[in-house]
N, CA and C of each residue as an Amber inpcrd file, in Angstrom:
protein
   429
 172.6480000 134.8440000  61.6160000 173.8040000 134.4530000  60.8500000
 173.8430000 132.9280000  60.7410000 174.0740000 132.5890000  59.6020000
 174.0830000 130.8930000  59.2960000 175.7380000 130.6200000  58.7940000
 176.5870000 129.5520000  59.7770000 177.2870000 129.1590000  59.3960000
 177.3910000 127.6120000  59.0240000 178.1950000 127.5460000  58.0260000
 178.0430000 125.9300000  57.4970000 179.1050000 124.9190000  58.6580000
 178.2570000 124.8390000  59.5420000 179.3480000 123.5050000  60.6130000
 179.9020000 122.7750000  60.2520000 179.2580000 121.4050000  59.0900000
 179.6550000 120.7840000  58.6820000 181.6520000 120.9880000  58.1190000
 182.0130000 122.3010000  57.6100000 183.1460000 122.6600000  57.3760000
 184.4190000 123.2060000  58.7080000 183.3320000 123.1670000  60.0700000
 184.1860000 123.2400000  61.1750000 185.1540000 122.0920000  61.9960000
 186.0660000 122.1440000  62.4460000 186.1420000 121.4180000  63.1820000
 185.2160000 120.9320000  64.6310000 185.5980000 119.6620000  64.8830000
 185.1240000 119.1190000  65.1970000 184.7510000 119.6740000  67.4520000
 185.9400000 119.9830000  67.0770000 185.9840000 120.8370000  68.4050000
 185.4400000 122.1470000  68.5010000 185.1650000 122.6040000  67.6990000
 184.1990000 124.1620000  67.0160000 182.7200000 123.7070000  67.4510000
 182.4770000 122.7110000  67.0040000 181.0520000 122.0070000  67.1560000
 180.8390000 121.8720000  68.6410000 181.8010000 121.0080000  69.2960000
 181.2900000 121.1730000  70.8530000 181.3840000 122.2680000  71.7740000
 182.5580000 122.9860000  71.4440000 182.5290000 124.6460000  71.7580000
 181.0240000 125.0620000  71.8750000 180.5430000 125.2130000  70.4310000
 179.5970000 125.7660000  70.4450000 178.1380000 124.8510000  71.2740000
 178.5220000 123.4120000  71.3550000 177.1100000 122.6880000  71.9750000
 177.5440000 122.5580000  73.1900000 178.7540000 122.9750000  74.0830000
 178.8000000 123.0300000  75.3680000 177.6820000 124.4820000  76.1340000
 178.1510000 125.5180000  75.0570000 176.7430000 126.3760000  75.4170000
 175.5940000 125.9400000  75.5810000 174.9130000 125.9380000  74.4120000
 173.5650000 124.9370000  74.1560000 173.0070000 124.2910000  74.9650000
 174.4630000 123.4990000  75.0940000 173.6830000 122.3200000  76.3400000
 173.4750000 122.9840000  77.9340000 174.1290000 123.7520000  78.5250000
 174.3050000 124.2700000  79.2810000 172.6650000 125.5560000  79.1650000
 172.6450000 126.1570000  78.0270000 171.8440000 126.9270000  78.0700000
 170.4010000 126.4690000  78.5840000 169.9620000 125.1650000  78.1550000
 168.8230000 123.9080000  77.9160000 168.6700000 123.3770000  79.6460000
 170.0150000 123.3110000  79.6640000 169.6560000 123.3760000  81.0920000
 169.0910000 124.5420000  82.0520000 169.5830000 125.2360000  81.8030000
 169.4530000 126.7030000  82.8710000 167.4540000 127.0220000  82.5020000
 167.1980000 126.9010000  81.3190000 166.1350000 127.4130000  80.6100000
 165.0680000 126.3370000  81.4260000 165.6270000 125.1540000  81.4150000
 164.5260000 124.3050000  82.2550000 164.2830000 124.4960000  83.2020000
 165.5830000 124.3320000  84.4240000 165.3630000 124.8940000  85.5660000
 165.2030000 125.7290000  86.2470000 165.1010000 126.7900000  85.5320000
 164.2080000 128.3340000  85.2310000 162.8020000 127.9900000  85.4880000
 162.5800000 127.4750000  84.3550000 161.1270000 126.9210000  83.9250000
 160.2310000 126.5120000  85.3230000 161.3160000 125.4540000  86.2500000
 161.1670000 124.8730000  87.2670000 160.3990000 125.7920000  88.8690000
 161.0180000 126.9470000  88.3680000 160.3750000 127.6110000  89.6340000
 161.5260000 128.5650000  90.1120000 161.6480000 129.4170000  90.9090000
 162.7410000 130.3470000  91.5300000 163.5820000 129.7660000  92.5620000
 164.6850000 129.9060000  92.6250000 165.5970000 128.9470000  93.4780000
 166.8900000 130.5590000  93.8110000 167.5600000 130.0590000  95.0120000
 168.1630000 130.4910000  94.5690000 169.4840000 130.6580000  93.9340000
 169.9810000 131.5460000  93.7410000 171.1440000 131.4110000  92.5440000
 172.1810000 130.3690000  92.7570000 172.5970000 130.6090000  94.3260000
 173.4490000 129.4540000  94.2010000 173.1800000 127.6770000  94.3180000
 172.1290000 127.7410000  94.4270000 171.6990000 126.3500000  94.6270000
 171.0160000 126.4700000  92.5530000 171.3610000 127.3650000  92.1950000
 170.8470000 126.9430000  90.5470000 171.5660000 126.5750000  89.7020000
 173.1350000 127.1280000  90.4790000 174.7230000 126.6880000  89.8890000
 174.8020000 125.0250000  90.1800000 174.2920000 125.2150000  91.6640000
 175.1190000 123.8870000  92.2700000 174.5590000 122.9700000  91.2740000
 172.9790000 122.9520000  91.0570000 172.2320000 121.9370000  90.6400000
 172.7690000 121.5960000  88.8000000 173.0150000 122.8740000  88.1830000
 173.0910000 122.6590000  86.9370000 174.6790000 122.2440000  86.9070000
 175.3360000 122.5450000  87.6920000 176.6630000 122.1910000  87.4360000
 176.4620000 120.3050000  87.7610000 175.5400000 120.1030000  88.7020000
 175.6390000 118.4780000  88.0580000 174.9500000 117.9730000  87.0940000
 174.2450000 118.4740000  86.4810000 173.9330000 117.9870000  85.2910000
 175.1890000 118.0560000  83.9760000 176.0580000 119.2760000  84.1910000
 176.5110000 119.6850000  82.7970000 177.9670000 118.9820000  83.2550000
 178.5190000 118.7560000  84.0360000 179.1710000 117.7160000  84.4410000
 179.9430000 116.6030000  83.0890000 180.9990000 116.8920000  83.1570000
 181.2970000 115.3010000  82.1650000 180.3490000 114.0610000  82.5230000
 180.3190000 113.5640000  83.7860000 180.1150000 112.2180000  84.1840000
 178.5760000 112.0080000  83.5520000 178.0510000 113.0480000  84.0740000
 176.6250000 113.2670000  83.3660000 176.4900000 113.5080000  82.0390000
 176.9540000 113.9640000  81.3920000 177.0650000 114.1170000  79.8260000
 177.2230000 112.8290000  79.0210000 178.5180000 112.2120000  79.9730000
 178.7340000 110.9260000  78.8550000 177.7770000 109.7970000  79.4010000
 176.7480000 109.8710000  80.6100000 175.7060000 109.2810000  81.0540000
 174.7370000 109.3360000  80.2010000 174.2090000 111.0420000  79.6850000
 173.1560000 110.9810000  78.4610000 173.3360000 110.6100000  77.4900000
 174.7560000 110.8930000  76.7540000 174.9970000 110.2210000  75.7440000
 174.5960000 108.6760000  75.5090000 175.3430000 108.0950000  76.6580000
 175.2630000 106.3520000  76.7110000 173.9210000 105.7340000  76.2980000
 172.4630000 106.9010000  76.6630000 171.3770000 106.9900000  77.0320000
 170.6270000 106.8240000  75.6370000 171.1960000 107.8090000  74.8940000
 170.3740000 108.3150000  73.9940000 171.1250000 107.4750000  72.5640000
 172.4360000 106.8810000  72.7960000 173.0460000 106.7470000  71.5760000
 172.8280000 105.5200000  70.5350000 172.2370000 104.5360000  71.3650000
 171.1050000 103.7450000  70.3060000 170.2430000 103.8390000  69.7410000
 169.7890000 105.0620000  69.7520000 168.7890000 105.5770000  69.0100000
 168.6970000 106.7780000  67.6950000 170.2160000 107.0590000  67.8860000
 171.1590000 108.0920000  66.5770000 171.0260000 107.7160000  65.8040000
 171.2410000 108.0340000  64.3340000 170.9570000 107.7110000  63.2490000
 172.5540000 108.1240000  62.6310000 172.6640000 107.6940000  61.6600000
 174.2360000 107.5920000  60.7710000 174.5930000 108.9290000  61.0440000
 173.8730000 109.6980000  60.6640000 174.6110000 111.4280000  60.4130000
 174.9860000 111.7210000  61.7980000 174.2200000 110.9960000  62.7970000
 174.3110000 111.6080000  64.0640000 175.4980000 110.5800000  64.5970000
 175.6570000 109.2960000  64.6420000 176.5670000 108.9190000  64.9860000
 178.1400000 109.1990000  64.5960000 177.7120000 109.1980000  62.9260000
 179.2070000 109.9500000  63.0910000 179.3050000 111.0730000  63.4680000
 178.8710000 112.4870000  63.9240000 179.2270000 113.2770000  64.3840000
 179.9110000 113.0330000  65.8410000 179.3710000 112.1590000  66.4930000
 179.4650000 111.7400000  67.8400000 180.7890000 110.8340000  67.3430000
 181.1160000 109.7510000  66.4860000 182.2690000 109.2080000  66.8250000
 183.6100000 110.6750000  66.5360000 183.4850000 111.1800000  66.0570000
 184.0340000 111.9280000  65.3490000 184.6810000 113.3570000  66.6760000
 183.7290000 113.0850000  67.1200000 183.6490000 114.3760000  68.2950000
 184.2050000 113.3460000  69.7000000 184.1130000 111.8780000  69.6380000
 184.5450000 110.8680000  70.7940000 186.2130000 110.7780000  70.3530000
 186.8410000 110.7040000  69.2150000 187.9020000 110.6190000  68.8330000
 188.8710000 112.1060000  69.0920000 188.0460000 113.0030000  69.4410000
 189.3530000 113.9910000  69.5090000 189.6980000 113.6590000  70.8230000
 191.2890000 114.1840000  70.8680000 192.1130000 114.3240000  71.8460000
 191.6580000 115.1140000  72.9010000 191.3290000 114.5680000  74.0810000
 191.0500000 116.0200000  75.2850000 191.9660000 116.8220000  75.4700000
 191.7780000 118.0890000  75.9350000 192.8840000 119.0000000  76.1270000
 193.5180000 118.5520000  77.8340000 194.9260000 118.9860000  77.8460000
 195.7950000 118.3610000  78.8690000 195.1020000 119.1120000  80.4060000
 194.6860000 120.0140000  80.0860000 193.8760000 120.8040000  81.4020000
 193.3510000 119.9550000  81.9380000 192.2600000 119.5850000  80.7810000
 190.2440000 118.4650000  81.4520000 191.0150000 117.2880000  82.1130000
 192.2630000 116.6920000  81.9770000 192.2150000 115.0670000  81.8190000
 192.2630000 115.2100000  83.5180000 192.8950000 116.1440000  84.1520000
 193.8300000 115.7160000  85.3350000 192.3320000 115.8690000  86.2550000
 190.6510000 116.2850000  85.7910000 189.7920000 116.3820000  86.8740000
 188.8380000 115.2720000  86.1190000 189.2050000 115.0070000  85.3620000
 187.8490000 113.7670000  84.7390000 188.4430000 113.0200000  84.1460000
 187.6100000 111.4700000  83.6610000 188.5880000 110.5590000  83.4860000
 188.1430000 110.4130000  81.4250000 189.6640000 110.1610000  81.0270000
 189.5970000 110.8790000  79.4840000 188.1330000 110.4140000  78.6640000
 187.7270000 109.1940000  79.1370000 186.2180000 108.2080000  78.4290000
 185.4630000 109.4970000  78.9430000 185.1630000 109.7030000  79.8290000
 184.1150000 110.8060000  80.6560000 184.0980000 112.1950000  79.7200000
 185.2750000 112.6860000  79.2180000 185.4410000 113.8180000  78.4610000
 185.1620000 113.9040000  77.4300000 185.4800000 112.5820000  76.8450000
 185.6400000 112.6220000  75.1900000 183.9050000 111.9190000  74.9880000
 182.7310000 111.2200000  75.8330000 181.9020000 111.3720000  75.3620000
 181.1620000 112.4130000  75.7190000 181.6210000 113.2010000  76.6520000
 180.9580000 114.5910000  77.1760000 180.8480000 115.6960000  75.5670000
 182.4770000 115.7190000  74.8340000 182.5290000 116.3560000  74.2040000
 181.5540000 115.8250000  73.0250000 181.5230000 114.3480000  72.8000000
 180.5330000 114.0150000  71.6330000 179.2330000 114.3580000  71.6020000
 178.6410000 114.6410000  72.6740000 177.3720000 115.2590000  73.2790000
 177.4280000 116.4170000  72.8630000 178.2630000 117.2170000  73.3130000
 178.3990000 118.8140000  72.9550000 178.4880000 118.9500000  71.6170000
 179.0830000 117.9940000  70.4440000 178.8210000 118.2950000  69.3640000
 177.5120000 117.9520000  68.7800000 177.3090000 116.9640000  69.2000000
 175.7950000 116.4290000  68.5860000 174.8210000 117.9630000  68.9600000
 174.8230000 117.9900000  70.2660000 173.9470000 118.9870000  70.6340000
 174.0590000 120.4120000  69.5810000 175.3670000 120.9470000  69.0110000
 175.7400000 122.1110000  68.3220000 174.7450000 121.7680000  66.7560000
 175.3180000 120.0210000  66.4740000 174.4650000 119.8180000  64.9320000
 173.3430000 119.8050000  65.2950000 172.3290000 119.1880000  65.8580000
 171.0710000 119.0490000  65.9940000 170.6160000 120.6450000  66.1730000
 171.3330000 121.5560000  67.0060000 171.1530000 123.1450000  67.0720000
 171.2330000 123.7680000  65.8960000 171.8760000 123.8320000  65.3880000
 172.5430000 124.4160000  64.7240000 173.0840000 124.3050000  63.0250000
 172.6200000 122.9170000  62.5440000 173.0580000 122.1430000  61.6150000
 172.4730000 120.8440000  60.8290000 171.2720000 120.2920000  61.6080000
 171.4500000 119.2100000  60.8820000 169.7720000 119.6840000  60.4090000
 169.3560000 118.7510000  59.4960000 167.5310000 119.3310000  59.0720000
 167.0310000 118.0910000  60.0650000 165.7820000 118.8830000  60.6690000
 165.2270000 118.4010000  61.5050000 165.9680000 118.2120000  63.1250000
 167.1080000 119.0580000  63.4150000 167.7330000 119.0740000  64.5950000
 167.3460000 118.8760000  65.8960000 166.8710000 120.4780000  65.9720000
 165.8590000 120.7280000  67.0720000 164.8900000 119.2620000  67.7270000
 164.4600000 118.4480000  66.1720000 163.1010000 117.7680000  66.6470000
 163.3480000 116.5280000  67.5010000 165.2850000 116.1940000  66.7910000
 165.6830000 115.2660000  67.3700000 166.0240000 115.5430000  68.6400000
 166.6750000 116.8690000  69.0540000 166.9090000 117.0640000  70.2720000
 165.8200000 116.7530000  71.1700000 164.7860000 117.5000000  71.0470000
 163.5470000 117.6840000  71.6170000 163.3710000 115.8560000  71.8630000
 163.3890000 115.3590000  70.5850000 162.7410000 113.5100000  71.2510000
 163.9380000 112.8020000  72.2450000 165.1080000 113.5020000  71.7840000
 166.1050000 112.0460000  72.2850000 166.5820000 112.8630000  73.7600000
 166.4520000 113.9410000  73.5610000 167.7380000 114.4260000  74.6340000
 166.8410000 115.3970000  75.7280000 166.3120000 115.7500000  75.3210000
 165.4190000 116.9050000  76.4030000 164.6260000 116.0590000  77.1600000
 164.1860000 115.1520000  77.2410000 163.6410000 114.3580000  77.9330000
 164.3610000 113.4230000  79.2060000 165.6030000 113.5760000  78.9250000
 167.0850000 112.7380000  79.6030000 166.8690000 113.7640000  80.5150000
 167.5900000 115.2850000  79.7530000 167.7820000 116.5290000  80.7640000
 166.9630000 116.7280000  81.6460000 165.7070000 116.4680000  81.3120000
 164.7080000 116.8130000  82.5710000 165.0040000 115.3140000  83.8460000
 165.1580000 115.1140000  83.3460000 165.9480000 113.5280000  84.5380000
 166.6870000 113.8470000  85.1950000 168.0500000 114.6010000  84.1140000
 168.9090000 114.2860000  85.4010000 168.5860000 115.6760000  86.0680000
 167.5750000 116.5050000  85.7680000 167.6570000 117.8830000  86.5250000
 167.1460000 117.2700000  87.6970000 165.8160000 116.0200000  87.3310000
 165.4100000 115.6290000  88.6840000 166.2350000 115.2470000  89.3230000
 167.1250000 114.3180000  88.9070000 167.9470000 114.0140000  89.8020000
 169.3470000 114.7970000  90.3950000 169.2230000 116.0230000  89.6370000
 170.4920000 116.7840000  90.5820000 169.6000000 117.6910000  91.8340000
 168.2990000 117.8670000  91.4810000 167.5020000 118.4310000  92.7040000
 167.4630000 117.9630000  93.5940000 166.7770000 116.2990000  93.3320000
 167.0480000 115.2650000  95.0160000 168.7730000 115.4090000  95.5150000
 169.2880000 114.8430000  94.6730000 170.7120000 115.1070000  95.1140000
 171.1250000 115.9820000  96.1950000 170.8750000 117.0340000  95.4510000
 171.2450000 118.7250000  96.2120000 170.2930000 118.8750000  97.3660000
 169.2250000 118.4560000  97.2120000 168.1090000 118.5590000  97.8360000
 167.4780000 119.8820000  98.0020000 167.7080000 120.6950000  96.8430000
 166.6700000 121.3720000  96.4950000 165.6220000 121.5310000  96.3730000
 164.7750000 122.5090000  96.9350000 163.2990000 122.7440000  97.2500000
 162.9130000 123.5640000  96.3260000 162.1600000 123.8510000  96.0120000
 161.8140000 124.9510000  94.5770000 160.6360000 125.6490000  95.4970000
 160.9710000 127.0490000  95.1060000 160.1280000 128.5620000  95.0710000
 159.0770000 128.7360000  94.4550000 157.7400000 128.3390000  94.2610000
 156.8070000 128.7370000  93.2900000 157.2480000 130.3120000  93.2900000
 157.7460000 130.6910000  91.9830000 157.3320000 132.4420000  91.9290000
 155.6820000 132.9710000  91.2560000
């Protein structure tokens, strides 16, 4: 099924790239070797993390191009919901969420998406996976 994003809101977009991004993660550290489950939460939950999100963003965002930046200012300008603010701090959310949209267009929407993901952003993710492994200090399972 193909829907036209461009006609969604803007919060529709990160909805849908909070999956994505989350999925990209799990799929890597899959990739990574057998762990187990709860040390696969612990680890991906710091990556998918606001603090970490608006870290990749910061990372990758000189290197966006117009279509992509405005999606990202666009997705930095919405209002956080009153829930997120009281555990993260509102800058932390609102570029978390610009991430999650970029990630939905490049998925989902823009021509040539995927390729950008693949250069700008999948290469970050495998970073900070390294670095939520040392963190955690996770050992990996050859299966």
């Amino acid at each position: 099924m193909t829907v036209d994003l461009k006609a969604r809101s803007v919060r529709t977009l990160a909805w849908l790239g909070d999956v994505e991004f989350e999925r990209e993660v799990r799929l890597r550290l899959v990739g990574r070797g057998d762990y187990a489950t709860d040390r696969l939460d612990a680890v991906k939950a710091l990556v998918v993390r606001a603090e970490r999100q608006a870290a990749l963003l910061a990372i990758i965002e000189p290197a966006l191009d117009e279509d992509e930046a405005s999606v990202v200012r666009r997705a930095r300008n919405t209002s956080p919901r009153a829930s997120s603010r009281s555990q993260r701090s509102t800058k932390d959310y609102r570029a978390a969420t610009a991430l999650e949209a970029l990630v939905a267009h490049w998925q989902h929407g823009a021509a040539g998406g995927p390729a950008r993901f693949a250069a700008l952003l999948a290469p970050e993710i495998e970073r900070a996976i390294d670095e939520a492994l040392a963190q955690a200090g996770t050992r990996i399972r050859r299966g």
